[in-house]
C-alpha angles and dihedrals in degrees: 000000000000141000091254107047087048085055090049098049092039080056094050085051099048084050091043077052087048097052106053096041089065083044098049085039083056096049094052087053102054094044092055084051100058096045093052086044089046098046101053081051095064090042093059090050095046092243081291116140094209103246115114125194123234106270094016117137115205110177127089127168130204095238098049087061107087096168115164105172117091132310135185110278127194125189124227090258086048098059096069095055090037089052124105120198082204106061143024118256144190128215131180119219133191121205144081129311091223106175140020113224108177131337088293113024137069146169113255121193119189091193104280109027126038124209131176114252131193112216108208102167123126095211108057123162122218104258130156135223085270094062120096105230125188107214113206113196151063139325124225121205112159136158110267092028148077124253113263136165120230117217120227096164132001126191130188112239 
């Protein structure tokens, strides 16, 4: 064998290489796309399938839950260490809304931390800094911007 048939068949390898890497990168692509396609889906459902038995209900609405036995609390300096990047995720905190800073946001303390929180509920009841709330919904932490925990339901204690 010579040098340039070596060269030749070492370049139709390098191309083969070539080739399913943009394949395999394709792949990849497509998959990702499915789950997250698949996945809002699911979100949008409910992650329900669809199918119902006979005698199955289904609907339940916020107001109509009046639970009053324990429930999972974090703390402020708990939320960065509970946190995923990965997944969505809900905590419950129990403290005083101290300070309005603008029409949405305001400055929570559960005692010891304090965090920012956007309260985004359509059914708010008056309450002051001297009420004990307990906040139900997600914390934000991203790159370029302050931690901050964003309200999905909000009841006076």
């Amino acid at each position: 064998m010579n040098i340039q048939s070596f060269v030749e068949q070492a370049k139709e390898k390098i191309n083969s290489i070539r080739v399913e890497k943009k394949q395999s990168v394709a792949a990849v692509a497509i998959l990702s796309t499915l789950l997250v396609g698949s996945g809002a889906a699911l979100a949008s459902d409910g992650g329900h399938d669809g199918k119902h038995d006979e005698g199955e209900n289904h609907t339940v609405t916020q107001s109509s839950i009046n639970y009053t036995g324990p429930i999972d609390l974090v703390t402020i300096a708990e939320l960065s260490e509970k946190d995923s990047w990965f997944e969505d995720q809900s905590f419950t905190l129990e403290g005083y809304i101290i300070k309005q800073v603008n029409e949405k946001t305001f400055l929570f303390t559960d005692g010891v931390d304090e965090i920012p929180v956007n309260i985004r509920v359509d059914k708010v009841e008056s309450f002051s800094d001297k009420d004990k709330v307990r906040i139900t919904g997600e914390y934000e932490h991203e790159f370029f911007s302050s931690a901050h925990f964003d309200v999905k339901q909000i009841s006076l204690l």
